[in-house]
C-alpha positions in Angstrom: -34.1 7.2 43.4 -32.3 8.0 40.4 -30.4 5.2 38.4 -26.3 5.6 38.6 -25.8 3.8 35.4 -26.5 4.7 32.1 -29.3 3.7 30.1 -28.6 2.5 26.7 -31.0 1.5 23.5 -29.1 -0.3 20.9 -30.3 0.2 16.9 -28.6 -1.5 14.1 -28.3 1.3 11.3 -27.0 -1.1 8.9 -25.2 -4.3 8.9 -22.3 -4.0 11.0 -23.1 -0.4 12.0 -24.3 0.0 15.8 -25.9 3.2 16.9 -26.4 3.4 20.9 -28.5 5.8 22.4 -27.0 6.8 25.6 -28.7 8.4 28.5 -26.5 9.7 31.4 -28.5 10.5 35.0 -28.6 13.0 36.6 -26.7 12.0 39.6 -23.5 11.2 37.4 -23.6 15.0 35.9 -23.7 16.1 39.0 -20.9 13.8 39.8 -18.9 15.1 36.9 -19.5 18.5 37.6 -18.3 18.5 41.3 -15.3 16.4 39.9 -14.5 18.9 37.0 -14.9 22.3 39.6 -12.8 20.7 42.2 -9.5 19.8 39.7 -10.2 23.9 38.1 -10.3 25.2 41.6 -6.9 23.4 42.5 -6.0 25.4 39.5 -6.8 28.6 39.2 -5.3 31.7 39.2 -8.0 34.1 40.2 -6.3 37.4 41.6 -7.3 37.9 45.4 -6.7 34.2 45.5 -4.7 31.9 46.6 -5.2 28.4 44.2 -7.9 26.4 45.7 -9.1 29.5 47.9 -11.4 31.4 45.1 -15.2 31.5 45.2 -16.8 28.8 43.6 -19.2 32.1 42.0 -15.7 33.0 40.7 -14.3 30.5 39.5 -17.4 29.7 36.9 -17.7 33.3 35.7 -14.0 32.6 34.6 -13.9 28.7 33.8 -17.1 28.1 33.4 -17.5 27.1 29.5 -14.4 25.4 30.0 -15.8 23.9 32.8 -18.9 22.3 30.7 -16.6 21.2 28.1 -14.8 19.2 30.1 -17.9 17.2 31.8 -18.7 16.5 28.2 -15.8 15.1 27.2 -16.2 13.3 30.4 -19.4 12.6 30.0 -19.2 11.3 26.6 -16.2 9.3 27.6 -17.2 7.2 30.4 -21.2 6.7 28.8 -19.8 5.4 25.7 -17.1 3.0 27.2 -19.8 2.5 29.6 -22.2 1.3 27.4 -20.5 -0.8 24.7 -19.6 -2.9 27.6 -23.0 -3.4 28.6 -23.8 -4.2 25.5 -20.6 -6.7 25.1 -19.4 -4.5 21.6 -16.4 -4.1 20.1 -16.0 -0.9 18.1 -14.4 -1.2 14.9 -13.9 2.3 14.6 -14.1 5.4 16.3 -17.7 6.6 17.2 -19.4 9.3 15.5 -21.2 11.0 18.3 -24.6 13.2 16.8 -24.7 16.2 16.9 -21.8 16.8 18.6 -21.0 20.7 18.4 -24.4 21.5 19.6 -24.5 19.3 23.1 -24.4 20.7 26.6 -24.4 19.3 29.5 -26.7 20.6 32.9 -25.9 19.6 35.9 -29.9 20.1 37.0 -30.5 16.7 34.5 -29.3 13.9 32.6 -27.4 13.9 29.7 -28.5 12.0 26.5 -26.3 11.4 23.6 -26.0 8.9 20.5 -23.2 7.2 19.1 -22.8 5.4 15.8 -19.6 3.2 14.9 -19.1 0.2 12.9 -18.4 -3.8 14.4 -17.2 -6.7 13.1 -19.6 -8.9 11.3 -20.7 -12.4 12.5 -20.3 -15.2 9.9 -20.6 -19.2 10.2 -16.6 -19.7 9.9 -16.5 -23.3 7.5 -14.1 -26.4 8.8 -10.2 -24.4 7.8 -8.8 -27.5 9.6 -8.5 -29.7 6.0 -8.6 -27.5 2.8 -7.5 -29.4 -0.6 -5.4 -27.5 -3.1 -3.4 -28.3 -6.0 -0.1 -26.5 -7.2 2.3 -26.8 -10.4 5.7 -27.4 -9.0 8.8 -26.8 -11.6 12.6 -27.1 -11.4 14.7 -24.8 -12.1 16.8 -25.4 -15.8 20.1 -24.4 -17.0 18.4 -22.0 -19.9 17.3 -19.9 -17.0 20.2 -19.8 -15.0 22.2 -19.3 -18.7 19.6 -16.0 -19.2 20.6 -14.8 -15.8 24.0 -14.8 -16.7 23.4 -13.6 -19.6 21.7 -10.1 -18.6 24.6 -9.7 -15.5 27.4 -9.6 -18.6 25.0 -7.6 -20.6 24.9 -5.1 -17.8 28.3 -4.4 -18.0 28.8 -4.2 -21.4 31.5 -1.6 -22.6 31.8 0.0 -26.3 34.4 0.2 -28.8 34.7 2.9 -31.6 34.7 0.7 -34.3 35.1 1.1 -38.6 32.6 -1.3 -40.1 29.0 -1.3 -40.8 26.1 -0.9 -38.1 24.8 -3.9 -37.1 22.5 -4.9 -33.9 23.6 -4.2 -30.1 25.7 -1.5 -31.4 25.3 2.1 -29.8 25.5 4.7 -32.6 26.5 8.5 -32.1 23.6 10.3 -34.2 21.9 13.7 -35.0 18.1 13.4 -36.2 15.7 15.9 -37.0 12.0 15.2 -37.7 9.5 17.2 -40.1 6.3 17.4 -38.8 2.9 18.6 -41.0 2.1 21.4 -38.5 3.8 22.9 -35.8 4.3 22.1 -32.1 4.6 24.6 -29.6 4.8 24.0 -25.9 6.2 20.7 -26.9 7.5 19.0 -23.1 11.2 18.4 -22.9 10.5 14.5 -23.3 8.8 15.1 -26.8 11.4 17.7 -28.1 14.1 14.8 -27.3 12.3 12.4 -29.7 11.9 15.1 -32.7 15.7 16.7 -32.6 18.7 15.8 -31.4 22.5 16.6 -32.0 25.2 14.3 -31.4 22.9 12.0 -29.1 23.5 8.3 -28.6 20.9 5.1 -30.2 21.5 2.0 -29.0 19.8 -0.4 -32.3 18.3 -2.8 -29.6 15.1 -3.4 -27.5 13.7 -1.0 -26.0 14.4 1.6 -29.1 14.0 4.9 -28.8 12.8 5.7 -32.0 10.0 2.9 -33.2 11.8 0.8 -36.1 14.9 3.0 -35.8 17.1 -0.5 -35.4 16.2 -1.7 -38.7 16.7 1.3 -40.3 20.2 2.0 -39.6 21.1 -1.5 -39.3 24.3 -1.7 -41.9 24.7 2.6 -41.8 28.3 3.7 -41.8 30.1 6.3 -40.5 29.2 9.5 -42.3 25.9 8.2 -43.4 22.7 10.6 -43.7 19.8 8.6 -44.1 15.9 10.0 -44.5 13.9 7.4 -42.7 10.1 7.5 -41.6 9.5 6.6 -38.4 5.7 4.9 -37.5 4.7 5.9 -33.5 2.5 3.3 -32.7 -1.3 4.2 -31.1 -0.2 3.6 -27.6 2.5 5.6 -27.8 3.6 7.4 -24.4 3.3 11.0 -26.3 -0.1 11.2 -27.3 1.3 14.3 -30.0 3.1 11.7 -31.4 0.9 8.3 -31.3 -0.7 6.9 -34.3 2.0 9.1 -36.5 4.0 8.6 -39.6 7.0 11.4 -39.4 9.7 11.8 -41.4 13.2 12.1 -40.3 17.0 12.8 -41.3 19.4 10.9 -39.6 23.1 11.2 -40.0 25.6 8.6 -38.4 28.7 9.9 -36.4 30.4 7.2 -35.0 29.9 3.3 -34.5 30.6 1.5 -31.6 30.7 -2.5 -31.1 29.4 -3.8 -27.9 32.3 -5.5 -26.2 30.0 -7.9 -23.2 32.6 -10.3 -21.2 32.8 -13.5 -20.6 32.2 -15.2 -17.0 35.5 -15.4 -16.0 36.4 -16.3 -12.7 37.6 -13.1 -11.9 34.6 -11.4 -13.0 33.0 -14.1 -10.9 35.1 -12.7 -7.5 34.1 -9.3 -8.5 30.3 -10.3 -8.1 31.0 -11.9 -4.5 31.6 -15.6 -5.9 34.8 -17.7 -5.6 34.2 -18.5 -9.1 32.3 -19.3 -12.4 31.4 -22.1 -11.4 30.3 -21.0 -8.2 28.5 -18.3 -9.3 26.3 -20.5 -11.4 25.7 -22.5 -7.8 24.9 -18.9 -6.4 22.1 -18.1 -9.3 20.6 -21.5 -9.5 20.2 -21.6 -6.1 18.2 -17.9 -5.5 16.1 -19.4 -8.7 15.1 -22.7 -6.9 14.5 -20.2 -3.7 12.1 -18.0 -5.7 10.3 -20.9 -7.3 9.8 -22.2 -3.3 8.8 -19.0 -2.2 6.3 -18.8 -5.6 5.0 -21.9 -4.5 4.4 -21.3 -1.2 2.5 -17.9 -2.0 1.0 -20.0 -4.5 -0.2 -22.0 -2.1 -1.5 -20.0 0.7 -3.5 -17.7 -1.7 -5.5 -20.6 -3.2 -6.6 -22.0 0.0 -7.7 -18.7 1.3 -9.4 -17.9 -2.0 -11.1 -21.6 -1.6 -11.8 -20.4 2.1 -13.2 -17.0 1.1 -15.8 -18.4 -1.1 -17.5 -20.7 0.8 -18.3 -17.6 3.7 -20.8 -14.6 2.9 -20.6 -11.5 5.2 -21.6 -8.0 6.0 -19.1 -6.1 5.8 -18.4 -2.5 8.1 -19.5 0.4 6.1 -17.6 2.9 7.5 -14.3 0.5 7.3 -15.3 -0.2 3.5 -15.2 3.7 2.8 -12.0 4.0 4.6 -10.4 0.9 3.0 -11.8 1.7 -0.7 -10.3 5.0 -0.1 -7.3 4.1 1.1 -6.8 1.4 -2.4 -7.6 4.4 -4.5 -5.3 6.7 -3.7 -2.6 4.0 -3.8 -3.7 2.9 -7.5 -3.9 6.4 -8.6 0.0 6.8 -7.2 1.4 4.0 -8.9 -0.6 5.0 -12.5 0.6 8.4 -12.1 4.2 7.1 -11.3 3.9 5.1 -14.3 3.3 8.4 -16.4 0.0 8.3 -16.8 -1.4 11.7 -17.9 -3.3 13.5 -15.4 -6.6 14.0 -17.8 -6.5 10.1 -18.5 -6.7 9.4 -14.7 -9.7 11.6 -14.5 -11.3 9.2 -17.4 -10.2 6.7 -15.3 -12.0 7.3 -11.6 -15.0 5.2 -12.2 -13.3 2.3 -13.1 -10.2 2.6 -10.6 -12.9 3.1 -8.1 -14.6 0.0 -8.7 -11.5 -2.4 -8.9 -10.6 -0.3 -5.0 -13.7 -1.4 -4.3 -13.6 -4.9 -4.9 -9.7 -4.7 -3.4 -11.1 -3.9 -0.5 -13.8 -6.4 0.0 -11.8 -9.1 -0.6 -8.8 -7.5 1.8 -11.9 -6.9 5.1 -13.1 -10.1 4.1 -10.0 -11.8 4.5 -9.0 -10.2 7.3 -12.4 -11.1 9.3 -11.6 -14.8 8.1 -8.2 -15.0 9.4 -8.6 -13.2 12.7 -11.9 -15.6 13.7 -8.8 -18.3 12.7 -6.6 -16.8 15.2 -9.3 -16.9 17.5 -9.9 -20.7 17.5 -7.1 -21.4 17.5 -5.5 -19.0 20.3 -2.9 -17.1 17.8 -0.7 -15.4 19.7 1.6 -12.4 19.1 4.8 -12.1 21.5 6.6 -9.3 22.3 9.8 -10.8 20.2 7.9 -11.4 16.9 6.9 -7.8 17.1 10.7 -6.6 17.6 12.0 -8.9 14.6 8.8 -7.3 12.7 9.8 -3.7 13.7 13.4 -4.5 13.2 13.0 -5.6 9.6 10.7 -2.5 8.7 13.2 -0.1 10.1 15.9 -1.6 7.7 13.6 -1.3 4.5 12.4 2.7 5.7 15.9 3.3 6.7 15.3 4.0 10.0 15.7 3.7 13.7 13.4 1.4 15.0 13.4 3.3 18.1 12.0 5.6 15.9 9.6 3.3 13.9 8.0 2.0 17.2 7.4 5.6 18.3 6.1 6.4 15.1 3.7 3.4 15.0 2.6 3.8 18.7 1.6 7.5 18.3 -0.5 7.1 15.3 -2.0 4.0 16.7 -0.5 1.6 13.7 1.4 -0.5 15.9 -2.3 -2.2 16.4 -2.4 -2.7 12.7 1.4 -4.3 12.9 0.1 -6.6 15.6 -3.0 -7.5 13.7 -0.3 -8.3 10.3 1.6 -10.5 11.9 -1.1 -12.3 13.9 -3.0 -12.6 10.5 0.5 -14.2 8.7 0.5 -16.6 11.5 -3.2 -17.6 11.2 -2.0 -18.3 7.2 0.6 -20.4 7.8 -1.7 -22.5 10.5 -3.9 -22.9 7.2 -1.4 -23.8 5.2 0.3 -26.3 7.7 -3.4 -28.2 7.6 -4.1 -28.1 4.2 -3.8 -30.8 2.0 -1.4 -30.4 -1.0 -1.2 -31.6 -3.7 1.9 -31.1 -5.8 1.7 -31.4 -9.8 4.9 -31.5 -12.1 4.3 -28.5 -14.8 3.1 -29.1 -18.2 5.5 -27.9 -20.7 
């Protein structure tokens, strides 16, 4: 008598990656065939034929490839799920069933199929339980809450038409026109801007729009028309323009003083504070936060980097791909949001590939490390810290978080959320453990 349970040979591919070769017998086809005709015959709509009352000769010559791709699916289904529990496996991704398209299933014999899908690696997990690390502690200074200040009042800076020589921080009304050695067509909009210009405004501070423009009308007056050169450094942003020497007229319009208040009280209520004073209290205190929360990322980062070297491990070659892929496309986004030219990314792939390479290494590596953590030490994840979780991400995506939660569910990320937060938790058990060593700053 036939076997009702599947038989299963287990390869290892490659280090983490599993491939099961699964054979189904005959007696479940057959089992999944009467299932499958039975649930089409409840519903079919064969004229002559009441549903549930055709042939059965019928109902395959209309159903019938439907039919066998259904006991497939089945098929595949219940002999995968079947088997990694035999085999006590956790899939770390989806399994890539071979040669997929071309399978059939017969209900006169078994049916024999191999899947492929990556698991998580096994690793000797060092003692977590009393890590040393150092980390440079500082205090927070007036100079820095006097700089804060400082830029707030600069920010709302007003100007004055004034009669008296240029001089720094002033904002000049201007026309320029530059004399290049040949000519530029197609010149982008950007590029035109920094050649010709009438009646445009140059502040003479940092960052200035012109290279060296700051010194050169420092002391113009109104009415002035000056012929400066100005020297584009190599880096420059407009590669038509780096590494050049161009000559320039320049004619003055107007001068305007920068008029930047003082902290007044009242400007003090305007920001939210009940005063000057107060608002120093405000500033010094967010500094001292952000040095804390410094520290504290500080902190957990070295005694997972301490952690991480002392374990070596396979890592999942499909989840590598997907996670190097992933980091690629996310560094190529923020270089191309920085500006950088399309032509210079291409130059680029090689070595942005590599760096997403090693990013994500170190990110499955870290994750495996933490999780065993979380293991051992029976890291939970309740229902509420996934709400506040939810709740906060809603707020920064401007959103629902009805909406989130249905989002995440139904493209299977709420796992990943889960997994985050279980992970954070797992951190701050290291950290909690750790021993730590706190050293004033050297100056």
């Amino acid at each position: 008598m036939e076997r009702a349970t599947p038989t299963v040979v287990r390869e290892e591919t490659a280090p983490c990656r599993i491939k099961l070769n699964i054979e189904m017998p005959r007696p479940m086809v057959e089992a999944a065939f009467t299932d499958v005709e039975k649930q089409f015959k409840k519903m079919a709509e064969i004229p002559g034929f009441r549903k549930g009352k055709a042939p059965r000769k019928l109902l395959l010559q209309r159903y019938g490839e439907k039919i066998q791709e259904e006991v497939k699916d089945r098929l595949l289904r219940s002999g995968f799920n079947t088997a990694v529990k035999q085999e006590d496996l956790t899939p770390e991704t989806a399994p890539h069933i071979e040669n997929e398209e071309s399978l059939a299933a017969n209900k006169d014999e078994s049916f024999v199929f191999a899947a492929e899908f990556d698991i998580a690696p096994t690793f000797d997990l060092p003692d977590y339980t009393s890590i040393d690390v150092s980390v440079e502690t500082s205090s927070v200074d007036e100079n820095q809450v006097e700089n804060i200040i400082e830029n707030i009042l600069q920010s709302r800076t007003s100007y004055e038409q004034v009669d008296r020589p240029a001089q720094k921080e002033d904002l000049l009304k201007v026309s320029y026109e530059a004399t290049l050695d040949e000519p530029a067509d197609d010149l982008p909009e950007s590029a035109k801007y920094l050649l010709s210009a009438d009646e445009t405004w140059i502040a003479l501070r940092e960052p200035e729009i012109l290279p060296g423009i700051t010194a050169e009308l420092d002391g113009a007056e109104t009415g002035t028309k000056k012929d400066v050169s100005i020297t584009f450094p190599e880096d420059f942003h407009e590669d038509m323009l780096a590494g050049k020497t161009v000559p320039y007229s320049v004619e003055v319009h107007e001068v305007h003083a920068a008029e930047i208040p003082e902290l007044t009280d009242e400007l003090a209520q305007e920001m939210g504070a009940e005063s000057a004073e107060h608002a120093k209290q405000q500033i010094r205190s967010n500094l001292e936060q952000q040095e804390a929360m410094q520290k504290q990322r500080t902190i957990r980062e070295r005694i997972l980097t301490k952690l991480m070297d002392q374990v070596d491990m396979p890592l999942p070659p499909q989840m590598l791909a997907r996670e190097t892929y992933n980091i690629l496309m996310r560094l190529y986004q923020e270089k191309a949001q920085q500006g950088t030219p399309e032509e210079e990314l291409k130059e680029k792939t090689e070595e942005l590939r590599k760096q997403a390479d090693e990013m994500a290494k170190a990110s499955l590596k870290r994750h495996y490390i933490l999780s065993r953590i979380a293991d051992e030490e029976d890291i939970q994840v309740d229902r509420e810290e996934l709400e506040q979780m939810i709740q906060m991400l809603a707020r920064s995506h401007q959103e629902t978080p009805k909406k989130l939660k249905e989002r995440l569910t139904q493209t299977g990320r709420i796992v990943e959320l889960v997994d985050h937060i279980r992970e954070n938790k797992a951190t701050e058990k290291l950290v909690s453990l750790a021993h730590v060593e706190e050293k004033e700053e050297e100056n």
